[in-house]
Residue frames as a rotation matrix with the C-alpha (Angstrom) as fourth column:
UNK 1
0.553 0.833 0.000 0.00
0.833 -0.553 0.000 0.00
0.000 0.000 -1.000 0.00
UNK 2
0.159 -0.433 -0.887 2.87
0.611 -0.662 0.433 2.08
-0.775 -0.611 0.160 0.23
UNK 3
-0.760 -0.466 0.453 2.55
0.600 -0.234 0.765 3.27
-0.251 0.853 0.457 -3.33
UNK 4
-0.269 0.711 0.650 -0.60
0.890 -0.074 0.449 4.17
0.367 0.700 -0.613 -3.34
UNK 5
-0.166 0.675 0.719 -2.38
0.416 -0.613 0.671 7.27
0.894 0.411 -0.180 -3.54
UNK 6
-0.998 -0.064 -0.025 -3.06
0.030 -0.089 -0.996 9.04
0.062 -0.994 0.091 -0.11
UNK 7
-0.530 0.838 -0.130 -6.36
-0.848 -0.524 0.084 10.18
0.002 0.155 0.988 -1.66
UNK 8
-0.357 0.030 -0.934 -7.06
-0.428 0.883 0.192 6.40
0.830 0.468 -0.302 -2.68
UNK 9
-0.601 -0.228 -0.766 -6.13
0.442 0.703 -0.557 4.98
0.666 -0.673 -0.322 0.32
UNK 10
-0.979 0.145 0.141 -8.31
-0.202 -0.710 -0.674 7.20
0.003 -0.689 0.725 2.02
UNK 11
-0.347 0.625 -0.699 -11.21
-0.732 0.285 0.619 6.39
0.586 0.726 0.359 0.03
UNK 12
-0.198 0.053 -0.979 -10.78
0.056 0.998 0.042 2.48
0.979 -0.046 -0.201 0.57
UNK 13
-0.875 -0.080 -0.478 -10.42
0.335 0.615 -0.714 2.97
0.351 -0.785 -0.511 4.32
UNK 14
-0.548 0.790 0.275 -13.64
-0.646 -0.191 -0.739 5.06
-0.531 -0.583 0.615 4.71
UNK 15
0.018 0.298 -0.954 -15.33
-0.881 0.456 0.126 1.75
0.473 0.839 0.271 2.68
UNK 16
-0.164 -0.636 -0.754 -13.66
-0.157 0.772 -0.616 -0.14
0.974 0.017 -0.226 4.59
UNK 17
-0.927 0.324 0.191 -14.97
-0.323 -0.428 -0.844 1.54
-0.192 -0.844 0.501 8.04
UNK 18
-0.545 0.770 -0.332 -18.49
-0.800 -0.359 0.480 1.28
0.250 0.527 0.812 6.29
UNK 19
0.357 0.810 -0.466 -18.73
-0.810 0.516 0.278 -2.10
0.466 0.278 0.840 6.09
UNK 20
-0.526 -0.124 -0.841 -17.63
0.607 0.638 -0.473 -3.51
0.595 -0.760 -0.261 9.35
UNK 21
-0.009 0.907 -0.420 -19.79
0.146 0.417 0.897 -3.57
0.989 -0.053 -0.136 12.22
UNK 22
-0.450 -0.870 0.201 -18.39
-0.050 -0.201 -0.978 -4.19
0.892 -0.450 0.047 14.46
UNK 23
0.534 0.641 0.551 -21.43
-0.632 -0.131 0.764 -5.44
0.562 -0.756 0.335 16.74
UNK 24
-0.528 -0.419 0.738 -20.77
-0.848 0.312 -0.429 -6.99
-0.051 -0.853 -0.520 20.11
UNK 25
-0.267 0.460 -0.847 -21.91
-0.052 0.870 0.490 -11.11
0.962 0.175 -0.208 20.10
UNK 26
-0.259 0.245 0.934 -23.62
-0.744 0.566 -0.355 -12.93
-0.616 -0.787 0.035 22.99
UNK 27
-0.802 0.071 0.593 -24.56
0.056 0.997 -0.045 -16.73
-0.595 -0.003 -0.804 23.05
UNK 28
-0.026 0.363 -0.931 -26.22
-0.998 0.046 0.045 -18.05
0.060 0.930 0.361 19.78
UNK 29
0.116 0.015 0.993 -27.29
-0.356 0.934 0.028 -21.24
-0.927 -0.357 0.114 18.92
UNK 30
0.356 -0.675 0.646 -25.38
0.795 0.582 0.171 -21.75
-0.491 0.453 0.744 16.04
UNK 31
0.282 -0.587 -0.759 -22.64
-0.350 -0.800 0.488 -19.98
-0.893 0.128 -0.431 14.31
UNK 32
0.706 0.300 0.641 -22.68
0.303 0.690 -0.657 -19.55
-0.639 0.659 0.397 10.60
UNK 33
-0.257 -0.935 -0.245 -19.53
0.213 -0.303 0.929 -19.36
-0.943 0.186 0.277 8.16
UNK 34
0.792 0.555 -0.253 -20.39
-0.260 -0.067 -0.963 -17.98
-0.552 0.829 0.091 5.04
UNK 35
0.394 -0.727 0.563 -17.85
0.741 0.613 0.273 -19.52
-0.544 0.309 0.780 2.58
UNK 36
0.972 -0.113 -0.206 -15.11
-0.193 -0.884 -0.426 -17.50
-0.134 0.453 -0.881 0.57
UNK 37
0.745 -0.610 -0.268 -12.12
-0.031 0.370 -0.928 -17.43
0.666 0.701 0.257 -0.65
UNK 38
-0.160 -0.604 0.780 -10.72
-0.779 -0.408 -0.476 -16.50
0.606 -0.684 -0.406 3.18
UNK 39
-0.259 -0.070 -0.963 -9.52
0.461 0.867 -0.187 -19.35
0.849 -0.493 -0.193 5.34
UNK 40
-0.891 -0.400 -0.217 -9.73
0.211 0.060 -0.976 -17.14
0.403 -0.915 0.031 8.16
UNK 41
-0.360 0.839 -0.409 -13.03
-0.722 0.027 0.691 -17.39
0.591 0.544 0.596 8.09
UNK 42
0.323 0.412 -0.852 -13.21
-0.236 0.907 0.349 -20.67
0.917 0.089 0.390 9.10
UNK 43
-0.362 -0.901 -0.238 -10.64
0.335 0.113 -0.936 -19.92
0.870 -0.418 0.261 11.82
UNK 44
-0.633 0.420 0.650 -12.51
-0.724 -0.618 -0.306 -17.10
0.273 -0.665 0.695 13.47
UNK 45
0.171 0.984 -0.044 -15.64
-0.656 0.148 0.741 -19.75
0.735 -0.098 0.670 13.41
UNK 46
0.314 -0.099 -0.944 -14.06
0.356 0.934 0.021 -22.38
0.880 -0.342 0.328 15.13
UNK 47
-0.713 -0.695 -0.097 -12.72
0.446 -0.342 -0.827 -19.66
0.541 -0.633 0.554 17.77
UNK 48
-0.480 0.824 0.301 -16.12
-0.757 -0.562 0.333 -18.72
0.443 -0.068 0.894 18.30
UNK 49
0.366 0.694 -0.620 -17.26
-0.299 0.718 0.628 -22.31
0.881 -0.044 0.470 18.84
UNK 50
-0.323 -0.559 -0.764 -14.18
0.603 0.500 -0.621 -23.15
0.729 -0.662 0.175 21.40
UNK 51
-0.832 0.184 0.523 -15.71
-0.487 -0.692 -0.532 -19.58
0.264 -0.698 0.666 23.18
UNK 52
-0.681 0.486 -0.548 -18.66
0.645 0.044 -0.763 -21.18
-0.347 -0.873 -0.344 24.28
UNK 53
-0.725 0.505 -0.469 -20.85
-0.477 -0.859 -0.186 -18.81
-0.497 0.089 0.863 21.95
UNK 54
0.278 0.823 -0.495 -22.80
-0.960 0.217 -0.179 -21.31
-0.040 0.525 0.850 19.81
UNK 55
0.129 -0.096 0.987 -22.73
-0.500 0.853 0.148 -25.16
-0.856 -0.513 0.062 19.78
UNK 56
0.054 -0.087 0.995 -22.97
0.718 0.695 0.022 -25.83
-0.694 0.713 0.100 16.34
UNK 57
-0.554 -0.591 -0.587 -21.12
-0.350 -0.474 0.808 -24.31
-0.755 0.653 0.055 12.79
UNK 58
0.600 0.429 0.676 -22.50
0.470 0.495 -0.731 -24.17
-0.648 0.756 0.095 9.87
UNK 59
-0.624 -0.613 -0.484 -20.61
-0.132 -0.528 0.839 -23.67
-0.770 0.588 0.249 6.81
UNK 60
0.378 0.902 0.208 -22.22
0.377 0.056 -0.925 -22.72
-0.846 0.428 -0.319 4.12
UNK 61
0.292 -0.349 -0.891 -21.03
-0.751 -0.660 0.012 -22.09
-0.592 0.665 -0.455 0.29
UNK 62
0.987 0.073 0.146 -20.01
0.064 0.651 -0.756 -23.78
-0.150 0.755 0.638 -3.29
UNK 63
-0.161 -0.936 -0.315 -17.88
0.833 -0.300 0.466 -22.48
-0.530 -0.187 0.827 -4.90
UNK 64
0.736 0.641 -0.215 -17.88
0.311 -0.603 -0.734 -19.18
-0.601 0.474 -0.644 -6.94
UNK 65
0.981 -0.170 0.090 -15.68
0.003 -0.451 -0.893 -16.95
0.193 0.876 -0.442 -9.24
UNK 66
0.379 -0.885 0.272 -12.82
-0.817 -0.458 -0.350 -16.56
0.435 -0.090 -0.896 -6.61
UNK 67
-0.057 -0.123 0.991 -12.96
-0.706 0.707 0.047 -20.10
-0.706 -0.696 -0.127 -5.55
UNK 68
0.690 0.556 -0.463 -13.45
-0.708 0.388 -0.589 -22.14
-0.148 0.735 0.662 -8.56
UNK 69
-0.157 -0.737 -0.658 -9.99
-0.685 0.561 -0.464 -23.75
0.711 0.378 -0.593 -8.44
UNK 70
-0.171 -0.466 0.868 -10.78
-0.985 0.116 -0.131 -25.88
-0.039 -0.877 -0.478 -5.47
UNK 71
-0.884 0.093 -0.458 -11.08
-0.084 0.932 0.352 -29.07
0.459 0.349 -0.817 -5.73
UNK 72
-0.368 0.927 -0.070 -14.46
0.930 0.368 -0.016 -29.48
0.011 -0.071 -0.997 -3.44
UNK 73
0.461 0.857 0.232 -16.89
0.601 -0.494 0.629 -26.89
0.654 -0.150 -0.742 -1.99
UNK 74
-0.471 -0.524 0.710 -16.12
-0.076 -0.777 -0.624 -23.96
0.879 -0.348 0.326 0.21
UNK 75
0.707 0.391 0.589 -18.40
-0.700 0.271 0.661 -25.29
0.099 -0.880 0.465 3.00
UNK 76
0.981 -0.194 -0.021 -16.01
0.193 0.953 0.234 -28.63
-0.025 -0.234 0.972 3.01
UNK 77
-0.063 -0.928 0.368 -12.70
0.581 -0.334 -0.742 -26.60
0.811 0.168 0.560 2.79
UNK 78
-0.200 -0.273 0.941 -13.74
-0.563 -0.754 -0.339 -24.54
0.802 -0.598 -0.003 5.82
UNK 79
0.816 0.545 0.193 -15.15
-0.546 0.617 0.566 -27.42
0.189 -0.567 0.801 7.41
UNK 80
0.438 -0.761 -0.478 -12.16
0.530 0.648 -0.547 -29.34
0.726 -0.013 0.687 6.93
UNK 81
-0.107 -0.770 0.629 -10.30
-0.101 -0.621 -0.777 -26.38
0.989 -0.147 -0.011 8.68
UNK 82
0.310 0.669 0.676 -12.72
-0.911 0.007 0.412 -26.15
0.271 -0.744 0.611 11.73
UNK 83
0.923 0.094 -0.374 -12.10
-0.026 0.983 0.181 -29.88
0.385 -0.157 0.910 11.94
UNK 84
0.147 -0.982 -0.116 -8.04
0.553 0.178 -0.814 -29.38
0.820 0.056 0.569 12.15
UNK 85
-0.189 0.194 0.963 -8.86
-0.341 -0.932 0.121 -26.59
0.921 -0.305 0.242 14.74
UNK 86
-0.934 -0.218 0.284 -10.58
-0.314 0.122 -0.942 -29.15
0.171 -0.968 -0.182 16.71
UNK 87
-0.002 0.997 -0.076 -14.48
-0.998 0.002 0.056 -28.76
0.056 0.076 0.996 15.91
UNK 88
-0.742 -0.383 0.551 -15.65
-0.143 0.892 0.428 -32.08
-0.655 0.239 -0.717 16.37
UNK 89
-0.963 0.258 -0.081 -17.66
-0.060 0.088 0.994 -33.39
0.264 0.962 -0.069 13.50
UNK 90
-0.411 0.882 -0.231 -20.95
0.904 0.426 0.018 -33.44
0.115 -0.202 -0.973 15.79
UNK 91
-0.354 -0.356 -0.865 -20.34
0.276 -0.923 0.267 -29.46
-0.894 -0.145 0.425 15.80
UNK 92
-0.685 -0.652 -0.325 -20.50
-0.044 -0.408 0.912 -29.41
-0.727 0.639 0.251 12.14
UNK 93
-0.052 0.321 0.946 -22.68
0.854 0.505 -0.125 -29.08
-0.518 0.801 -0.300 9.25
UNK 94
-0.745 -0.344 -0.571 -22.02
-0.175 -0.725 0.666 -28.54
-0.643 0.597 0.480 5.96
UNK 95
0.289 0.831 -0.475 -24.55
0.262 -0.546 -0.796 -26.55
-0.921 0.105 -0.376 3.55
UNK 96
-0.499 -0.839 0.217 -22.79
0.200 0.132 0.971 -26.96
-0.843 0.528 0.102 -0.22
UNK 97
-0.277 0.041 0.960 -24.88
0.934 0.245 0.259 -25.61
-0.224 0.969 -0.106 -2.84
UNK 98
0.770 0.414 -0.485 -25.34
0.330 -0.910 -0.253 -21.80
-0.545 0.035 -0.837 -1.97
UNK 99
0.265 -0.744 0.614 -23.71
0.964 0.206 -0.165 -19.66
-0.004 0.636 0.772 -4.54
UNK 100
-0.479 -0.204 0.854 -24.62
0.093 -0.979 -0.181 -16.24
0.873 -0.007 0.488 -3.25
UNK 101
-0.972 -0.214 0.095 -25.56
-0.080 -0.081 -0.994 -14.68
0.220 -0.974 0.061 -0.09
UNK 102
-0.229 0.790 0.569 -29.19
-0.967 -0.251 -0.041 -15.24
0.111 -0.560 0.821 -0.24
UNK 103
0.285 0.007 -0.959 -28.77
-0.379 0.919 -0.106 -18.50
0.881 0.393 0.264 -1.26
UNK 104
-0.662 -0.696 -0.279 -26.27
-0.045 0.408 -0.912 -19.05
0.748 -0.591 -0.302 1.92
UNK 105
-0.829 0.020 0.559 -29.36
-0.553 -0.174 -0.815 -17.91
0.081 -0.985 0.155 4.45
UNK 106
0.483 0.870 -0.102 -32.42
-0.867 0.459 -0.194 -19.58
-0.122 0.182 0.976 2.71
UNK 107
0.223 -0.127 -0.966 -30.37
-0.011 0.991 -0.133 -22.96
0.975 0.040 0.220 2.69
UNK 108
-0.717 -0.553 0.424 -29.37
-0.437 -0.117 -0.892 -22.14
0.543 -0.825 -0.158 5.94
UNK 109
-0.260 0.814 0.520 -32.76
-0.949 -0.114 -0.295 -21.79
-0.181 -0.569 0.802 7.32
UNK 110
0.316 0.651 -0.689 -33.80
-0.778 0.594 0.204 -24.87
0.543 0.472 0.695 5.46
UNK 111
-0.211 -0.965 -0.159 -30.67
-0.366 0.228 -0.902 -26.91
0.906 -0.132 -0.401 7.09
UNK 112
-0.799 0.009 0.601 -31.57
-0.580 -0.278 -0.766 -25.80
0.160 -0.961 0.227 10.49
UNK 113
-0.316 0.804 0.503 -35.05
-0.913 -0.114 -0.392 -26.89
-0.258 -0.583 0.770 10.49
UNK 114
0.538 -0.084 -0.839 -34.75
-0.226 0.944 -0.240 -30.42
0.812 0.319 0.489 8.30
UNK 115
-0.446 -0.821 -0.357 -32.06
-0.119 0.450 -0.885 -30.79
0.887 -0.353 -0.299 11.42
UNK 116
0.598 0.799 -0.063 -35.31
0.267 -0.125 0.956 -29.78
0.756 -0.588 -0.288 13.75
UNK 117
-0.640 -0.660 -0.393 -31.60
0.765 -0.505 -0.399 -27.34
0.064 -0.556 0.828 15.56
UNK 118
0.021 -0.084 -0.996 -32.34
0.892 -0.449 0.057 -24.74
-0.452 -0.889 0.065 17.73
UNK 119
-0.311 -0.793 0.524 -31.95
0.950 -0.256 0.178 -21.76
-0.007 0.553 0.833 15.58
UNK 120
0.600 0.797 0.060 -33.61
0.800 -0.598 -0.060 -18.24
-0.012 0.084 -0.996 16.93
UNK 121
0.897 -0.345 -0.275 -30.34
-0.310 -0.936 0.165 -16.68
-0.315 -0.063 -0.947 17.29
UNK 122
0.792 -0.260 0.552 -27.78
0.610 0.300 -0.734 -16.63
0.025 0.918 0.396 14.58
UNK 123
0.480 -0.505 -0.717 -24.22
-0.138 -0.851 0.507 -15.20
-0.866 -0.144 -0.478 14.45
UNK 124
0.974 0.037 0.224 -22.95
0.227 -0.119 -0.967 -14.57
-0.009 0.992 -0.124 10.81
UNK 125
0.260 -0.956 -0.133 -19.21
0.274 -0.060 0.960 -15.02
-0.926 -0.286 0.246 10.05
UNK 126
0.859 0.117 0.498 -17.58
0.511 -0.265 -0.818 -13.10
0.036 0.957 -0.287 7.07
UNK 127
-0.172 -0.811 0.560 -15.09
0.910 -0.348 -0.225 -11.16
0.377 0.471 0.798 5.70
UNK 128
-0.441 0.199 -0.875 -14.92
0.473 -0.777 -0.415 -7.63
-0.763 -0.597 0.248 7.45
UNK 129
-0.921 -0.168 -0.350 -15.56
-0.220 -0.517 0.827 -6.19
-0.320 0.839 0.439 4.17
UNK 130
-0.488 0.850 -0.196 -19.16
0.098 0.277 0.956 -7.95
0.867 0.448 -0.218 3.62
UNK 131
-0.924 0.251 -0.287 -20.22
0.259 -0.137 -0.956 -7.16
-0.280 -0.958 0.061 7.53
UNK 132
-0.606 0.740 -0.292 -23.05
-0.450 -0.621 -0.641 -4.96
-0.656 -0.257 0.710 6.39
UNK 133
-0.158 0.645 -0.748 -24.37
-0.842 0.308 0.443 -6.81
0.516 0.700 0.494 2.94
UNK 134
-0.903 0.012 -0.430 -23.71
0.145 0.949 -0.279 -10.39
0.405 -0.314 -0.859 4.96
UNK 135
-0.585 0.560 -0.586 -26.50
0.769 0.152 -0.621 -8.71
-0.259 -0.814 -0.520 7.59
UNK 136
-0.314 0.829 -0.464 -29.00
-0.584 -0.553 -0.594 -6.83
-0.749 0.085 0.658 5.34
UNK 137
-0.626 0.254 -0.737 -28.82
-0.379 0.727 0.573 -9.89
0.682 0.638 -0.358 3.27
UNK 138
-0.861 0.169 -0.480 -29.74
0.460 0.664 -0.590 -12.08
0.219 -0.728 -0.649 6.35
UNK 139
-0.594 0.725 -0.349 -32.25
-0.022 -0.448 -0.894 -9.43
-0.804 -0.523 0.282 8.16
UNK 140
-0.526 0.444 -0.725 -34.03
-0.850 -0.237 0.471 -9.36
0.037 0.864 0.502 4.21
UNK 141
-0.181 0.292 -0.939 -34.47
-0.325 0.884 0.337 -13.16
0.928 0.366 -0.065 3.46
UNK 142
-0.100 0.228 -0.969 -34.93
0.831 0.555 0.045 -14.29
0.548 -0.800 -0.245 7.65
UNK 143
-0.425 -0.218 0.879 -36.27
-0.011 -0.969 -0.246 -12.05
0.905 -0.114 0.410 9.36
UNK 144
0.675 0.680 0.286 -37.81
-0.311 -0.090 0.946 -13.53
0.669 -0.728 0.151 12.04
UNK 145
0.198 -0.770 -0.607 -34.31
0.835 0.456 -0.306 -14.90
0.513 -0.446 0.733 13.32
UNK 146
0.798 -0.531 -0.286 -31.95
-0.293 -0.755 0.586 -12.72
-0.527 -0.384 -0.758 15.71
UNK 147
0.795 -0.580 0.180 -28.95
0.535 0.528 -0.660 -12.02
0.287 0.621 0.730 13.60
UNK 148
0.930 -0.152 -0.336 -25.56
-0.201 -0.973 -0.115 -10.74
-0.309 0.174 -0.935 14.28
UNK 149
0.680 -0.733 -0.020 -22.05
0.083 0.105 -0.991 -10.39
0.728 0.672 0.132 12.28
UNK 150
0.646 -0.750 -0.142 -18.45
-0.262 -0.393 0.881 -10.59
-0.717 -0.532 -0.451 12.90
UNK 151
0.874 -0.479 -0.083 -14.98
0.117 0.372 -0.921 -11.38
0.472 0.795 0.381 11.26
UNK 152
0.368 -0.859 -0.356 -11.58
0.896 0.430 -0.111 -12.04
0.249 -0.278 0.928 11.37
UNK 153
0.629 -0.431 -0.648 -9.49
0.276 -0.655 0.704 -9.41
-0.727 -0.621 -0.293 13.01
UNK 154
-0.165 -0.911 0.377 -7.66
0.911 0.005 0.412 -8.20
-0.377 0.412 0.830 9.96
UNK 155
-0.277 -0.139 -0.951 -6.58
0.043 -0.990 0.132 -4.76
-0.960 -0.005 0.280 8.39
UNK 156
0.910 0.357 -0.210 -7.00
-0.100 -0.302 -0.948 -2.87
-0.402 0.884 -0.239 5.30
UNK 157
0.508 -0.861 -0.029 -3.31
-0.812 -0.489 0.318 -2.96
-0.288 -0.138 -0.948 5.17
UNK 158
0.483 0.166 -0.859 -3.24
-0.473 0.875 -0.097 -6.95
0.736 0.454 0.502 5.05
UNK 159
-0.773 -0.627 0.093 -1.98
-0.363 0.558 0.746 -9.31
-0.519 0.543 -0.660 5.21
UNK 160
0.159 0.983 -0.089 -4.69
-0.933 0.120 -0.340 -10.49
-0.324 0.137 0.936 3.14
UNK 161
0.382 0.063 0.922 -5.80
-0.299 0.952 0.058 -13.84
-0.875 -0.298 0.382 2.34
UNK 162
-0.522 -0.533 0.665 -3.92
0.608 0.314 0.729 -16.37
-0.598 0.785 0.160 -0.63
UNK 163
-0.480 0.317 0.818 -3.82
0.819 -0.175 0.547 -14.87
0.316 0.932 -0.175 -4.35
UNK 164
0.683 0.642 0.348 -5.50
0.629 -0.760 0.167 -11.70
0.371 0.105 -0.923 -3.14
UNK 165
-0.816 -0.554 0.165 -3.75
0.550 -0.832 -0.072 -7.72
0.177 0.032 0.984 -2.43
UNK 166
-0.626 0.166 -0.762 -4.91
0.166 -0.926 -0.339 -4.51
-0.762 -0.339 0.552 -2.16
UNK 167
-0.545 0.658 -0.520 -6.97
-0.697 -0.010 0.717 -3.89
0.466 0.753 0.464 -5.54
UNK 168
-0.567 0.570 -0.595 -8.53
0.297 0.815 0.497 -6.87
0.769 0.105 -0.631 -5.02
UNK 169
-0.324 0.170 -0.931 -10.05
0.865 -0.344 -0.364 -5.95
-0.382 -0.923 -0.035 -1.49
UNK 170
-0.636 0.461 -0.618 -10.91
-0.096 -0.843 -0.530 -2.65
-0.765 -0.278 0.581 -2.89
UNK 171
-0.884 0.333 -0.329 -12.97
-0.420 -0.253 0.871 -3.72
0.207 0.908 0.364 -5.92
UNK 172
-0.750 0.565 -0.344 -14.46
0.428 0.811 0.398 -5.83
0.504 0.151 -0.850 -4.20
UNK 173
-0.364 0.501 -0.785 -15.72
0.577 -0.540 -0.612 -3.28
-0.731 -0.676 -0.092 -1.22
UNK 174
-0.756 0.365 -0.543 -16.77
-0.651 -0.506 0.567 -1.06
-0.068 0.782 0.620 -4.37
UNK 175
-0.621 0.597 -0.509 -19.19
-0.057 0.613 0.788 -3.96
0.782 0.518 -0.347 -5.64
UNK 176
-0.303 0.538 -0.787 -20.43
0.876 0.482 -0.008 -4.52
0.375 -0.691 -0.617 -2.67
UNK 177
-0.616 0.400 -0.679 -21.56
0.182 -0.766 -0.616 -0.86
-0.767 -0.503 0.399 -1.66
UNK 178
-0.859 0.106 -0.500 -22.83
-0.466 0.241 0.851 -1.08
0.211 0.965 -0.158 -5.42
UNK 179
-0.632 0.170 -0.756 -25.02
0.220 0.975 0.035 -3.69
0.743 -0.145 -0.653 -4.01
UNK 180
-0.540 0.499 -0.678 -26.19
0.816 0.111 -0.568 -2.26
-0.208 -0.860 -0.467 -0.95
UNK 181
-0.717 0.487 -0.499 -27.11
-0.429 -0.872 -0.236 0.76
-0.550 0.045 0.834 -2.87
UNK 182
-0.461 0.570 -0.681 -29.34
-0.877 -0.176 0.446 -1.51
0.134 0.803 0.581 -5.30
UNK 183
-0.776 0.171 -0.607 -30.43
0.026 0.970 0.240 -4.53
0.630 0.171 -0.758 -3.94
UNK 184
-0.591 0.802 -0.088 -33.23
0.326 0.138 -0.935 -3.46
-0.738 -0.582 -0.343 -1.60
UNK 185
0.083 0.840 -0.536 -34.89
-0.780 -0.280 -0.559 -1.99
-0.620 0.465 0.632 -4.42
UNK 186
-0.292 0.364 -0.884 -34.87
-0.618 0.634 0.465 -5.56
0.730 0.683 0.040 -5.77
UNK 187
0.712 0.603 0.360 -35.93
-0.660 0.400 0.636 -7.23
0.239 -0.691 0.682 -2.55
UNK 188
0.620 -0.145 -0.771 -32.81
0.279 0.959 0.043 -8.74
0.734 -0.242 0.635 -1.54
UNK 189
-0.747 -0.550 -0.375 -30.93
0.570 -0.238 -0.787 -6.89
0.343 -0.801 0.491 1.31
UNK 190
0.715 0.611 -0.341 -33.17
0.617 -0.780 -0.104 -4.24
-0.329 -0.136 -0.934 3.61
UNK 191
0.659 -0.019 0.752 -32.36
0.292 -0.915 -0.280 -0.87
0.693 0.404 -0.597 3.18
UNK 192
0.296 -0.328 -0.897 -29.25
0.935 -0.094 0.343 0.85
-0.197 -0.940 0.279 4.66
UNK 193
0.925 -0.322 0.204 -27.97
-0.227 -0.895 -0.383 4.63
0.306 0.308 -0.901 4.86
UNK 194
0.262 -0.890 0.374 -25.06
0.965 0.252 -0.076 5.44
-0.027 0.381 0.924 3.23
UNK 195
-0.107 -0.566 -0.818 -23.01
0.464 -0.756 0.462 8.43
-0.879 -0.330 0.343 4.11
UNK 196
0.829 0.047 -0.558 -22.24
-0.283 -0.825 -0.489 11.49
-0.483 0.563 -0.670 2.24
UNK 197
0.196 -0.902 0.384 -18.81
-0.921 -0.035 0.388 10.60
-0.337 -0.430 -0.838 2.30
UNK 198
-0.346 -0.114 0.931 -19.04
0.155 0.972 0.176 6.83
-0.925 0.205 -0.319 1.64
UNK 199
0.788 0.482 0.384 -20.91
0.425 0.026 -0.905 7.52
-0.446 0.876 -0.184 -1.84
UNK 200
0.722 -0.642 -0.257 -17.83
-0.688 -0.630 -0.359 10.29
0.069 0.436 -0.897 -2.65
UNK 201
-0.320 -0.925 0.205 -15.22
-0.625 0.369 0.688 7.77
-0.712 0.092 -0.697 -1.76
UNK 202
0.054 0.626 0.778 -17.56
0.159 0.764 -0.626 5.06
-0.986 0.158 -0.058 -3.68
UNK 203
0.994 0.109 -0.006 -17.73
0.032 -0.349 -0.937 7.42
-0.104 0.931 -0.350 -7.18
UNK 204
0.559 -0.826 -0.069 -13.74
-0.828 -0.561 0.016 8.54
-0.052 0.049 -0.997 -6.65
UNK 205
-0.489 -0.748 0.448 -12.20
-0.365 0.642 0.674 5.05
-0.792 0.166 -0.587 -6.36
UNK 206
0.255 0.377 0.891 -14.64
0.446 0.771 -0.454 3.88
-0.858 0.513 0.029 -9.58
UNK 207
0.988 -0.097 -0.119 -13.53
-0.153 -0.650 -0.745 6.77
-0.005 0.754 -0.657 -11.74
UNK 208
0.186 -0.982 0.027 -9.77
-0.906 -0.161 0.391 5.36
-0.379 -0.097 -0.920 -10.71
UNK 209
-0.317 -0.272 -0.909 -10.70
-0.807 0.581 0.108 1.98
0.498 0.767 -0.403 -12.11
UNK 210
-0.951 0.024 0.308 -11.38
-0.174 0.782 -0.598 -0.07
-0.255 -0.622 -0.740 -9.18
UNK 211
-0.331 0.793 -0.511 -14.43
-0.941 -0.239 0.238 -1.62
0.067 0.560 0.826 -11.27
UNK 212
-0.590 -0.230 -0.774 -13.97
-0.596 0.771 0.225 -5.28
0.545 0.594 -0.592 -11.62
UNK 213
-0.991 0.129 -0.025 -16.51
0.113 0.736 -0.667 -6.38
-0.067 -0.664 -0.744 -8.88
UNK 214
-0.794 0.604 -0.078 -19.21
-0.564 -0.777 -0.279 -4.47
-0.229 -0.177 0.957 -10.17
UNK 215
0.206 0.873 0.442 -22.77
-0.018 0.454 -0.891 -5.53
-0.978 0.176 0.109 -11.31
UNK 216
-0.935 -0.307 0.179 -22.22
0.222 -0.109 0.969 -6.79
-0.278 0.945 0.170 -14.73
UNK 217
-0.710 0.519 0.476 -25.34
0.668 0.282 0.689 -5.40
0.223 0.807 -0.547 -16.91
């Protein structure tokens, strides 16, 4: 990051501020991992489970655009982790055919209740960077659940997770405010407000290029 831009880097980190959360957890009956291309992910869940915050993990995910090279499923690659972690396998279930984030909570829900589990209060694991779409996705498609978010402790700075950098990390927080401005008016996230400020960094890093995560069409 030390090349870049001050203006840039500014930008990215008020994006980056945006969409973490940063909410405070209490006990949950079950912590869910949304799959991705970030092992630590899977890490944070299983540190959640050893806390005593939720008896049972779900992972949930295929695979998608930034995951396509794996050999199985991003539920069974974070599962696997969770497992190496410790989780034992009565802890676990995996959820392997969601390809996007409503997909991840309507199979979720479906999961939960074919398992006849416990499930009125939900704690959503993600990427800091999807905090807010992860939970107006959730609060949209389940709404009668209690839901709340967290992620791995990491920076804007990085380290960041295999095969990914700085660009990467900001196109993607671009798409994804993209998103939160246009998916409640299609009925899939509620509605959130979006700074002055967040929209200016939002236009200023797309007019530098950082495009490649956008909505295609």
């Amino acid at each position: 990051m030390s090349s870049v831009p001050p203006a840039l880097t500014e930008a990215a980190r008020t994006l980056w501020n945006y969409h973490r959360l940063g909410q405070p957890l209490r006990p949950a009956h079950v912590v869910v991992g949304l799959g991705s291309y970030d092992l630590r992910v899977a890490d944070h869940c299983a540190a959640l489970w050893q806390q005593g915050l939720a008896p049972l993990i779900v992972f949930s995910g295929a695979r998608g655009n930034w995951t396509a090279g794996l050999e199985g499923t991003e539920a069974a690659w974070f599962g696997a982790r969770a497992a190496e972690l410790g989780v034992p396998p009565g802890a676990l279930v995996l959820e392997e055919r969601s390809t996007n984030l409503g997909e991840n909570v309507a199979r979720l829900r479906e999961t939960l209740e074919r398992l006849d589990a416990p499930r009125g209060r939900l704690i959503l694991v993600t990427k800091p960077n999807t905090e807010r779409r992860a939970l107006a996705t959730a609060e949209r498609v389940w709404p009668e659940a209690q839901w709340a978010v967290t992620s791995p402790d990491t920076r804007l700075e990085g380290p960041y997770a295999a095969g990914r950098g700085f660009a990467d990390l900001v196109d993607e927080m671009v798409g994804d405010l993209e998103r939160i401005l246009r998916y409640p008016g299609l009925g899939y996230q509620t509605p959130q407000v979006v700074p002055e400020d967040v929209l200016e960094a939002f236009e200023l890093l797309k007019r530098e290029g950082f495009t490649q995560h956008l909505i295609k069409g």
